[in-house]
Structure formats: structure tokens, C-alpha cells
C-alpha positions in Angstrom: -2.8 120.6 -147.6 1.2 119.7 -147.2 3.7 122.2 -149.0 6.7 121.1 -151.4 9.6 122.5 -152.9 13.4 121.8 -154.2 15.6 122.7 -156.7 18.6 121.5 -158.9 21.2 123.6 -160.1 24.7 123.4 -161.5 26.1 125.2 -158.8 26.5 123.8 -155.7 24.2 125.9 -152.9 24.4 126.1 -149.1 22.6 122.8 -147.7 20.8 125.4 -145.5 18.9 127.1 -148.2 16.0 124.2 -148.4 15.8 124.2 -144.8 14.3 128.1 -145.3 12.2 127.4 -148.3 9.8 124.5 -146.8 9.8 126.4 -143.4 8.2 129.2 -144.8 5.5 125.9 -146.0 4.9 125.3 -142.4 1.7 126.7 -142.3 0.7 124.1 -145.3 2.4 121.5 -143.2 2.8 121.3 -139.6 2.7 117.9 -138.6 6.2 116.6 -140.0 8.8 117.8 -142.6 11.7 116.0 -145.2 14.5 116.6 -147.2 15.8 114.3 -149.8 19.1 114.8 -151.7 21.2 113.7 -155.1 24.4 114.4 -154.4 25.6 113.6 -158.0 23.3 115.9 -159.5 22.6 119.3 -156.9 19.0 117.8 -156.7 17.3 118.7 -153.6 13.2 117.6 -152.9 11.5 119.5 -149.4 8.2 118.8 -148.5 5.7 119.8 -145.2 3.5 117.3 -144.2 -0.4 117.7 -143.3 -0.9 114.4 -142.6 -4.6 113.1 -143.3 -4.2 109.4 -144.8 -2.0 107.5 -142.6 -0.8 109.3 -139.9 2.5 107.2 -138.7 6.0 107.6 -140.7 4.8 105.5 -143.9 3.4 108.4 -145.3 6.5 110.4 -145.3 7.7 112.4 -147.7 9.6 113.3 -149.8 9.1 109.1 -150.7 11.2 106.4 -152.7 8.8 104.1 -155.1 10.3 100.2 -154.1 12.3 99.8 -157.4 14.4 102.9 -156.8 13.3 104.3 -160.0 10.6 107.3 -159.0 11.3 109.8 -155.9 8.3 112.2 -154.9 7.2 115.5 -153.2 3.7 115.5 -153.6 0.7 118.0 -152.3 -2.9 116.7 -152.4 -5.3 113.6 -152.6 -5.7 111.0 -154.7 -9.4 110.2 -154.4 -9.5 106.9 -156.3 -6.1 105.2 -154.1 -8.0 102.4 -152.6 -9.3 101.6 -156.3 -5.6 101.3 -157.5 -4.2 99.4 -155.0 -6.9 96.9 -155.7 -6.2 96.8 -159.1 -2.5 96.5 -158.6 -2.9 93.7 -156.1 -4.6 91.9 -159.2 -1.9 92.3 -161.4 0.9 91.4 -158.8 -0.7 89.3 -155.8 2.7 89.3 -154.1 3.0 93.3 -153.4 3.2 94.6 -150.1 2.6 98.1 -148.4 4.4 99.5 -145.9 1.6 101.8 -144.8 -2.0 103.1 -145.8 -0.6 107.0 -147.9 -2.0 107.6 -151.3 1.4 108.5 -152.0 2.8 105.0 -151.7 0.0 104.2 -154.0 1.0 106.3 -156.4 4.3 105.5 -156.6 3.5 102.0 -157.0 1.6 103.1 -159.5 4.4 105.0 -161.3 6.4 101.1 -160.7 3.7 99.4 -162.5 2.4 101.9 -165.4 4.9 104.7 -166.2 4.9 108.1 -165.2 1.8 109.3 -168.3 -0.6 105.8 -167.9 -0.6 106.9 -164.2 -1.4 110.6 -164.2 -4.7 109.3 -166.8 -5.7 107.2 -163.7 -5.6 109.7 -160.7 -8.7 111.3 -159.8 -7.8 114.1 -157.3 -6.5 117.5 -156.3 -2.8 117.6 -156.6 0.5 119.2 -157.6 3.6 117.2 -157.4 7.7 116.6 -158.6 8.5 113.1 -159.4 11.9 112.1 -160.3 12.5 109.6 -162.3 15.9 108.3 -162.4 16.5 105.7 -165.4 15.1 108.2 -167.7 17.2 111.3 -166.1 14.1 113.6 -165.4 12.1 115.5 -163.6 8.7 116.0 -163.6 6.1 119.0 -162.8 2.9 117.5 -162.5 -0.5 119.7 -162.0 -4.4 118.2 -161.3 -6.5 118.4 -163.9 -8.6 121.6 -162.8 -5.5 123.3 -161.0 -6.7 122.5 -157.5 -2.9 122.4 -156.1 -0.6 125.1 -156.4 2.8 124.5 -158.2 5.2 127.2 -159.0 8.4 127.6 -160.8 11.8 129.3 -162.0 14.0 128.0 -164.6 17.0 128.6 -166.6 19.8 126.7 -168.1 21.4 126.3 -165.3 19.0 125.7 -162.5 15.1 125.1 -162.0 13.4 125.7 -157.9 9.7 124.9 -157.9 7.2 125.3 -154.9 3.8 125.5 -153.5 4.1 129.3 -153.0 6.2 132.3 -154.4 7.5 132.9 -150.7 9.7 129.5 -150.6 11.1 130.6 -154.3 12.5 133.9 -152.6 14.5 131.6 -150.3 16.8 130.4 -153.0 19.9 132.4 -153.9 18.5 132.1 -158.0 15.5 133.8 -157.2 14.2 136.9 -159.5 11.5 138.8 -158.1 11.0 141.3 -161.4 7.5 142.2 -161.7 5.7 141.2 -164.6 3.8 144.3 -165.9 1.9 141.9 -168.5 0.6 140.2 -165.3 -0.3 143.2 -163.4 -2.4 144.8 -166.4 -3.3 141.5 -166.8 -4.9 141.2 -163.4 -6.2 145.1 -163.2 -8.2 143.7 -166.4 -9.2 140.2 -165.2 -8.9 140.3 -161.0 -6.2 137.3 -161.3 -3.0 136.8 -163.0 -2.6 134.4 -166.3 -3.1 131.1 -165.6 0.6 129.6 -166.8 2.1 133.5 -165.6 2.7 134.7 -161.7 3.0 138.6 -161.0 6.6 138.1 -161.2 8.1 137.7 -164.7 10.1 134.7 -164.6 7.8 132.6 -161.8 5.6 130.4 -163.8 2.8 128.0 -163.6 2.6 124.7 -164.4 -1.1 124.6 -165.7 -4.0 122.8 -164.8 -4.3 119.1 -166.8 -0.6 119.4 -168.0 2.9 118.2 -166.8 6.1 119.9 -167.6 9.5 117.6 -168.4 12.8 118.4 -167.6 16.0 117.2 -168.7 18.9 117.0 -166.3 21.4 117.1 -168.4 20.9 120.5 -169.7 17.3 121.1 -167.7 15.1 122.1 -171.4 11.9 122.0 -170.6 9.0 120.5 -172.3 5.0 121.2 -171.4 2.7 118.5 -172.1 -1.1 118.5 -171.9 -2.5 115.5 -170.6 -6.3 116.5 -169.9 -8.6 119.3 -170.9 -12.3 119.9 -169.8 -13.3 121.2 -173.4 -11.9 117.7 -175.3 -13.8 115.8 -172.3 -16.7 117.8 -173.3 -16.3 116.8 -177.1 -15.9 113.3 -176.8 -19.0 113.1 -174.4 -20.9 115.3 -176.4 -24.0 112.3 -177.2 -27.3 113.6 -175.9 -29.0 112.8 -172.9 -31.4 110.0 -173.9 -32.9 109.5 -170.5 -36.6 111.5 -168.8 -36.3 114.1 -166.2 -36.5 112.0 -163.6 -33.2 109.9 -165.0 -31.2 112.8 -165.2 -32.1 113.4 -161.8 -31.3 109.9 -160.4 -27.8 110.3 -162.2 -26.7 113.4 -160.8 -27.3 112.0 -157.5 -25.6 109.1 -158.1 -22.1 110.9 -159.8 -22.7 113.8 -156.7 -22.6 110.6 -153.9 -19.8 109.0 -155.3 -18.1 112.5 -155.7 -18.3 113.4 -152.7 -17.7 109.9 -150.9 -14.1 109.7 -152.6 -13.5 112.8 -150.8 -14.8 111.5 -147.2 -11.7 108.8 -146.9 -9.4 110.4 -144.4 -7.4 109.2 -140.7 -8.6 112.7 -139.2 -11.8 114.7 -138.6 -13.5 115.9 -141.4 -16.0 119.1 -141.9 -18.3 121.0 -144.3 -17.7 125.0 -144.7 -21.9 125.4 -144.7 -22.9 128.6 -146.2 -26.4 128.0 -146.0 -26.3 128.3 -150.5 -27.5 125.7 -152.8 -23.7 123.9 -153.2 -22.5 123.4 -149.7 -26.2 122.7 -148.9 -26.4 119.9 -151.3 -23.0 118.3 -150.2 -23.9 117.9 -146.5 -27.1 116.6 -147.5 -25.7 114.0 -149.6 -22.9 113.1 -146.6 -25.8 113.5 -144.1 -28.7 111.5 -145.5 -27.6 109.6 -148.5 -23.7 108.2 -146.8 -25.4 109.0 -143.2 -21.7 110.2 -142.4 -21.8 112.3 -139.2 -20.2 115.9 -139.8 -19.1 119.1 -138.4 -20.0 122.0 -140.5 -18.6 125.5 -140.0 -20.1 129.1 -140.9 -19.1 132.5 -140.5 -22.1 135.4 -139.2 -21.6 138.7 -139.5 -22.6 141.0 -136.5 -24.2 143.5 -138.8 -27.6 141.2 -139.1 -28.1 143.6 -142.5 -25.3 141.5 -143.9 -25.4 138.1 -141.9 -26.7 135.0 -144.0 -25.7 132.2 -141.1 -29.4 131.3 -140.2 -29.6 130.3 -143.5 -26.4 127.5 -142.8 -28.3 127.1 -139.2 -31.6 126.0 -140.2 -29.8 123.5 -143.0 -27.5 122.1 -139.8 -30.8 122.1 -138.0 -32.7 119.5 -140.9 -29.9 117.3 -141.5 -28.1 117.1 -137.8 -24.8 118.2 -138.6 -22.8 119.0 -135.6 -22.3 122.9 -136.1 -19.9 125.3 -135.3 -20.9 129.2 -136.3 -18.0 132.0 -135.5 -19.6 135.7 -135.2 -17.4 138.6 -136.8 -17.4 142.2 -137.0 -16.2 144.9 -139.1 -13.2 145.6 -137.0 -12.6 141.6 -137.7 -12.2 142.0 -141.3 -10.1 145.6 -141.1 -7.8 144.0 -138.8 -7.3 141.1 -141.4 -6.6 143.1 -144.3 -2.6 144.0 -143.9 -2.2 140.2 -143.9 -4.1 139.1 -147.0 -0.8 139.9 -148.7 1.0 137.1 -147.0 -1.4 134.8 -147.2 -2.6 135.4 -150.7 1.5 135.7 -152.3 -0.2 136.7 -155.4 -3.0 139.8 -155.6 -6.6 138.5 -156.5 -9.6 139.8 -156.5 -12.0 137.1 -154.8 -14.4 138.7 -152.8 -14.5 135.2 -150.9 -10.9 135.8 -149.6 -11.7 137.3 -146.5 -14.3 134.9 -144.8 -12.6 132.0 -146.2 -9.6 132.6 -144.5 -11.6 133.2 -141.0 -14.1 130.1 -141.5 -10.5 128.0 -142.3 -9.0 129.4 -138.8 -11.6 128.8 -136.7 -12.2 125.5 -138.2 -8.8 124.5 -137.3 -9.2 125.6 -133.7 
């Protein structure tokens, strides 16, 4: 998780003020930060690094592509990297990279293929501002099922984006109405519209689409460049195969699923709940990619509640290396008063709580 942000605007603004939106990204971000200006046009990228493929200074952001063309701030994973740079090595032979990031992958891949051929190819969670030079504009790109966070504010004269509402406050242009759609919105539906924020003029940018600016006179234009219902459509043929085949293929798309997610230069870990889904992945990375693990479960004191023994006896079969943190009412009460600055926006996910505890302690 890394956090980005930046903004352009017709009026020139303190150099200070993207210093205090990506530090209040550190928490997405610790290991490294980086600012990148335009002088000629008030453009300003920010990003916070969590570095987990390539650890050294090649995977600095915010990055250059090698023709000068493309500039990125990017938050996420590109799952399929490896599988790009190999096919860009075919087409040019002579290419050389500086380090092992998916980001310099991706920029090579924005070099080679244009900004829309590359977003078909990438399979992974992300949310990212490209730049692109030659053509003048700027880019809010968003992962297909809206994995990554991406926010924005946007006029005529000036357009901040980020990976949370609290780095948008930082900048002078910032308005923090409240959006009353939103909240009856959310009082209806437990979450706030998926292109809307709980503030009226914070949008966005939604899942499978990528919004274009112009710099000139920053219009905007949303673009939609994958959808789950038209994938469904076009794959909507029959199953031809027994039982037994259909069986032998979900195993074979889960594995490769989840073994595009295992590439990473730092220690990886399962949140095991002891349920059928997280069950089913460390299986799969235990027995099947025979990957060792740590997986990570919260109990609850209150036994009348607690469901770890179920994520103890899967650790037990498979021979994850487990790590189970006890909690307690007062736990969770003590918790609450933050949820707000974690959260930014209000939802109601009954998950919230214990996810945020099972994420600390793993990080301990």
C-alpha cells in the first residue's frame, strides 16, 4: 500500500503545501517519499512509498518512463509485470531496466503501447496519475474492481487528487461541503455512491474507468475501459465440461490467482479466519505452490463470540506458521473514536474493526 497525491492549478501555491498532503499518506507509505514538479505548468505529483517489489531506489516514485514522455504516481500491484517485461524484451531485445518495480514496467509499457493498450494489459489492484506530456494530459486511472483508492477535486482552474480525503484538505482549493445526497445516500445503502464522496465536490474516479484531463483548460473526460457485466456477456457460452472439469479449472484459475499475488521482496501473510475463502487460499499457497506462510487471526476473549480455533485447526493441517492476537471488549471500545480517521469516509462494514487490529498486529 504506498499513498499518492498532487495537484495543478493556475495559481501558483506555496511549495510547502505537497509536503503536508503526502505526510498525512505516511501511514500508507513509510519507507520512502517524492515530489516531482512542472514548473511551466503548476503541476506537482507526491507519492509515499511501501516498498514491496524492489526495495533499493529504482522503484522510486513519483517515476520518469525512459523517453520523457509519461511521469507516474502510482498505488498498487501489477500482478502480471514479469509477463510484460517478457513480452517487451521480445519486441525490443535491446531494453534495459534499471531495477526490478512493476512501476518501471509499466511505464515501459506506457513507451511501447500508449496509455489505453496498456491499462487492457494490467492485471492488478491499482490507482494511479500518469502524465503524459506530448499529448498535454493527465490521467486518473482506477483498477478494474476499485481495489485502490483515488480521490479528487476539480474546477476550471485547478484539479488535487489523492489516496484519501485527508491529503485533499491540505490544499488551499479544498471544499469540504457535505454532500447530503451522499449521506442519505449512505443512511440507505451503509456506503457512499461509488463515483460520489460524503463531501459534494470530492469525487471518485470509478472502478474499470480512467478520467482525462486537459491542461490547457483542465475539462475532464471519463472513460470506461472495463466492466464485469460486458466480461460476463461476452463469456456467456456454457460450461461444456463434467463436474469433475469444472472442478479441475477452478483450481487451476484459483492457483494462478493467487500465485500472481505471492511475487514480492518482503514477507508475505494470510489474514486466516478459519471461513471457506481464506481457508481455500492458504491451502492453495500451502499444498498446491508449497509456499511457506504466516497467517494471522484475531480471537475474541469472550469464547461465546471467538471463532479462532476454527483459523487454528486450518494452520494446524496445512503448517502455516501462525500468529493469533486475543482481544477484548475494552479493545474494540477503545478503537472506536479512531475509526473516523482511519475510515475518512463513514461505512458500515461490520469487518472494520477486526480488520484494522488483525492489520496492526500483523505489521508488528
Amino acid at each position: 500500500m504506498c499513498g499518492i497525491a498532487g495537484y495543478i492549478s493556475n495559481t501558483r501555491l506555496s511549495e510547502n503545501v505537497i509536503d503536508k498532503m503526502i505526510s498525512k499518506l505516511e501511514h500508507r507509505g513509510p519507507d520512502s517519499s517524492g515530489i516531482w514538479r512542472d514548473e511551466s505548468t503548476n503541476l506537482v505529483f507526491g507519492h509515499k512509498r511501501l516498498s514491496i517489489l524492489d526495495l533499493s531506489s529504482a522503484g522510486h516514485q513519483p517515476m520518469q518512463s525512459k523517453s520523457g514522455r509519461y511521469v507516474i504516481t502510482y498505488n498498487g500491484e501489477i500482478y502480471n509485470h514479469l509477463a510484460l517485461r517478457n513480452e517487451l524484451m521480445k519486441i525490443r531485445p535491446n531494453i534495459i531496466f534499471r531495477g526490478t518495480s512493476d512501476t518501471e514496467t509499466l511505464l515501459n509499457c506506457l513507451d511501447e503501447f500508449g496509455l489505453r493498450e496498456s491499462i487492457h494489459r494490467f492485471e492488478g489492484m491499482f490507482a494511479m496519475c500518469i502524465l503524459d506530456r506530448q499529448l498535454k494530459k493527465l490521467y486518473l486511472v482506477r483498477d478494474r474492481f476499485g481495489e485502490k483508492p483515488l480521490y479528487f477535486q476539480s474546477s476550471n482552474n485547478f484539479l488535487i487528487f489523492a489516496s484519501e480525503i485527508n491529503a485533499l484538505k491540505q490544499n488551499p482549493h479544498f471544499d469540504e461541503t457535505i454532500s447530503f445526497d451522499a449521506l442519505d445516500y449512505y443512511f440507505r445503502k451503509g456506503f457512499t455512491p461509488p463515483s460520489k464522496s460524503i463531501l459534494k465536490n470530492v469525487h471518485k474516479v470509478l472502478p474499470g474507468h480512467y478520467y482525462e484531463f486537459d491542461l490547457d483548460d483542465l475539462k475532464i473526460k471519463e472513460n470506461q475501459y472495463w466492466s464485469a457485466s460486458i466480461q460476463s456477456e461476452k463469456n456467456n457460452s456454457k460450461f461444456s465440461g463434467s463436474f469433475d472439469d469444472a472442478t479441475n479449472q477452478l483450481e487451476s484459475l484459483l492457483c494462478k490467482s493467487i500465485q500472481d499475488k505471492l511475487i514480492s521482496d518482503v514477507p508475505l501473510g494470510i489474514f486466516l479466519s478459519g471461513g471457506l475463502d481464506s481457508s481455500v487460499i492458504t491451502a492453495i499457497t500451502c499444498k498446491k505452490i508449497k509456499q511457506d506462510i504466516s497467517t494471522f487471526s484475531i480471537g475474541l476473549i469472550d469464547h461465546k463470540w471467538d471463532e479462532s480455533k476454527f483459523a487454528r485447526n486450518i494452520s494446524k493441517e496445512l503448517g502455516s506458521n501462525h500468529h493469533e492476537l486475543s482481544i477484548n471488549e475494552r479493545d474494540i471500545i477503545d478503537l472506536i473514536p479512531n475509526i473516523s480517521k482511519i475510515y475518512h469516509e463513514p461505512i458500515s462494514d461490520t469487518s472494520q474493526i477486526p480488520t484494522y487490529l488483525v492489520s496492526k498486529f500483523a505489521r508488528e
